[in-house]
N, C-alpha and C positions, 0 to 999 in steps of 0.2 A: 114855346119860347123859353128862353133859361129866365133864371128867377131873377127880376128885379134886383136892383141893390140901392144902398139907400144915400144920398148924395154924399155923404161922411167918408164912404167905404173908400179906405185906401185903393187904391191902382195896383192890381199886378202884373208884375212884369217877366218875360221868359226870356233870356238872352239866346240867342240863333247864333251856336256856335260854330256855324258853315262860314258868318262873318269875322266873329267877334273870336279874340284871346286864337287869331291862324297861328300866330306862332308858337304854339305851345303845343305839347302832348295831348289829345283831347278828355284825358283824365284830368289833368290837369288844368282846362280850361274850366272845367266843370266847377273845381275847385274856386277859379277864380272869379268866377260868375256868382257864386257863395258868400264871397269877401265882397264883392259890389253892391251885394244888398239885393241880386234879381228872388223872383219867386220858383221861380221852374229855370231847363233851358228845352233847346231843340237842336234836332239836327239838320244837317244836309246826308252826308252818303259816309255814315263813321265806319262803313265795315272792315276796312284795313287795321282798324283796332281791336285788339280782342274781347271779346261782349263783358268776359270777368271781370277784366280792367276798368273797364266802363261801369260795369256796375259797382266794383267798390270803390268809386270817386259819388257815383250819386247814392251808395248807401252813407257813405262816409259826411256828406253834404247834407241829406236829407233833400233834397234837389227832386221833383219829380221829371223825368224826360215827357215832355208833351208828347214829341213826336218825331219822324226821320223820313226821310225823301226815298223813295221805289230809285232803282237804279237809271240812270238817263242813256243808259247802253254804252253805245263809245265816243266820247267826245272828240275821240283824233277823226273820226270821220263827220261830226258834227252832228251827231245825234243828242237830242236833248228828250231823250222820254219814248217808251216804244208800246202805250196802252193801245195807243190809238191807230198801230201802225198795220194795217194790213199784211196778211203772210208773216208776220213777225209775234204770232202769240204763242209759239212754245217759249219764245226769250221773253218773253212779258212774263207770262206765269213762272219761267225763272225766276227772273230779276223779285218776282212780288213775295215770291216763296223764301227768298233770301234777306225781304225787309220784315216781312213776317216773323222768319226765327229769331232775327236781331230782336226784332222790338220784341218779343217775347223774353229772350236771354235778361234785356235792359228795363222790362217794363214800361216801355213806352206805348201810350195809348191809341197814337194815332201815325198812318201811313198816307203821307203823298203823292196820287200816284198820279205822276206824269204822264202826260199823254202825249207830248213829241211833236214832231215837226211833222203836220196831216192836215187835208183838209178836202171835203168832199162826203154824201152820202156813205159810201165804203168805209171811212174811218170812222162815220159817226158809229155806226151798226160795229164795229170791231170793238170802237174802244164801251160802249154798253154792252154788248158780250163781255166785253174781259172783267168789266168794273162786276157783274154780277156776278160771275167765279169769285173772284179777290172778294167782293162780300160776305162768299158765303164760304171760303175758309177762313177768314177774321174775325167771325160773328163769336165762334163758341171759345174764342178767349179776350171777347170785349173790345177787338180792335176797329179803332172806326175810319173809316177810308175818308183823305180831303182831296176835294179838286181846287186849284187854285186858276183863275184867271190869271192869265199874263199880259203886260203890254206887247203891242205889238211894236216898238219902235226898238226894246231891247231885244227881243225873240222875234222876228220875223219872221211870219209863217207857223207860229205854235198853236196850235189845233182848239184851244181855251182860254179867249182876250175876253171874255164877256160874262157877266155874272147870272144873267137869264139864262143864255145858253148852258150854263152850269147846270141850274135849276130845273129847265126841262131833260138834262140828260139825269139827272138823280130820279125826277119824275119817271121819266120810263124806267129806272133799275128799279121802281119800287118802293126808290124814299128812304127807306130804311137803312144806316148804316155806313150812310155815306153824304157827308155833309161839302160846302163851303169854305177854304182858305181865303179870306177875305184880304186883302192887302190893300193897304192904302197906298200905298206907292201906286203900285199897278192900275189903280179903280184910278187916282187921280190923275196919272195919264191918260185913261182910256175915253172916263165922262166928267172926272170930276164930281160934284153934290154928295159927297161923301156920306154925311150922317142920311141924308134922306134914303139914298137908294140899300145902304147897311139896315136901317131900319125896318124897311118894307122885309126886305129877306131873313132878316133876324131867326127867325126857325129855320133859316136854313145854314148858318153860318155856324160853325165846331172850330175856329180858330182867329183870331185876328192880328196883321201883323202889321210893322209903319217904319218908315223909312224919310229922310227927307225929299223934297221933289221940287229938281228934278235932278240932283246928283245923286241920289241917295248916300248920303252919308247921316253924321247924328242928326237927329230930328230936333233939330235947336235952330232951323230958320228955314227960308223957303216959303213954298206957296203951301202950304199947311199948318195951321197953329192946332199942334200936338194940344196942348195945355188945356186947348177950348175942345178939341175932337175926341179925344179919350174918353172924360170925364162923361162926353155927352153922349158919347156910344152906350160906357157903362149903364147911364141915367134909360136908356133906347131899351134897358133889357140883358146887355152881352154880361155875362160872370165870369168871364173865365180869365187867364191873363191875354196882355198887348204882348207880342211878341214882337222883341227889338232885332229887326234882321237890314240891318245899315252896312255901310260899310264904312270904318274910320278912316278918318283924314289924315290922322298918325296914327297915334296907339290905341289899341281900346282902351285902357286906364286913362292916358293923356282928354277924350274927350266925355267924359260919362258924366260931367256937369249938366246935363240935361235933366237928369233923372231926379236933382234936387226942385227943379223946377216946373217941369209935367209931374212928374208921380213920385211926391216927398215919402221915404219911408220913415214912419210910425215907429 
């Protein structure tokens, strides 16, 4: 389990600039994720950027990159992730070889690796094959693989709505290397009991991210008080930052009045 923290401990926070600061250069967002006061950011799929560029907005920042999303293939045909896809693992081992040198170029820690629109015995067996490849080129420069559950009411059909199912598929790869993207959006579609069922997994979670619910936009109302659930995650065990991946209602600047009120910076 990660190390306690002690009720005082300020909140950290990682801006997900897949949502947040679209309209900017994503050097530039980085930047501006910096003047808001976040701790880290993340990404979704920056590789149309050049990794140099990228990097000198987060050396220039001091910004760590948590982490970036595996390729989702091609979305003009509606593919959303291809770990998990049967017949389709030389383009997995692509797409992973391609988040891998990113996040190597950028120093980001962690890789998302989607697992796509599957579902059946065959994908399960495909997408745990591929996950222990991808592990064990990650391993020897520290990179650690997450699986996120997804709802199923926005992804329909995507092959990991469930946080157990996460859990027994890490179990077979082994354990090692490959954690939990924990989202509160998604978990409080799918069961809801947020802190109880985060708690129980807690060794197995390497990420946490939150969203309002059930528009996701800023997390400043809704069926989730932010302000009470952070804090008590933290309290549960988690160290690491909340990753803010909403989507604004106008501008990211326009609503980031949240963050005075869930996680005041110090």
């Amino acid at each position: 389990m990660t190390a306690r923290t002690s009720p005082s401990a300020q909140l950290l926070l990682s801006a997900n600039l897949g949502f947040l600061w679209t309209e900017l250069p994503l050097p530039d967002a980085v930047r501006a994720a910096a003047r808001a006061g976040f701790d880290a950011v993340e990404l979704h799929w920056p590789y149309s950027v050049p990794a140099p560029e990228l990097r000198a907005a987060v050396e220039e920042t001091g910004l760590p990159v948590l982490g970036l999303n595996m390729s989702r293939g091609d979305p003009d045909k509606g593919e959303f992730g291809l770990a998990a896809l049967p017949g389709r693992e030389a383009d997995a081992l692509a797409a992973f070889e391609q988040a891998l040198g990113y996040a190597r170029r950028i120093d980001a820690g962690n890789i998302h690796v989607m697992a796509g629109l599957a579902e059946g015995d065959a994908a399960r067996r495909t997408f745990v094959a591929n996950l222990r490849r991808f592990r064990d080129l990650a391993a020897p420069y520290g990179v650690t693989l997450l699986l996120e559950p997804i709802n199923s009411r926005d992804v329909p059909g995507y092959f990991l709505s469930d946080c157990e199912a996460a859990a027994a598929i890490i179990s077979d790869c082994g354990g090692d290397g490959i954690r939990i993207m924990y989202d509160c959006y998604h978990m409080q579609i799918m069961r809801g009991d947020l802190l109880r069922q985060a708690a129980r997994m807690m060794d197995l979670i390497g990420h946490i991210q939150f969203a309002a619910v059930p528009d996701r936009a800023e997390p400043d109302h809704g069926e989730v008080d932010y302000g009470w659930l952070l804090p008590a995650l933290r309290d549960a065990g988690y160290s690491g930052c909340f990753g803010a991946e909403y989507k604004p209602r106008a501008t990211t600047d326009d609503g980031l009045g949240w963050i005075g009120r869930i996680a005041p910076r110090g």
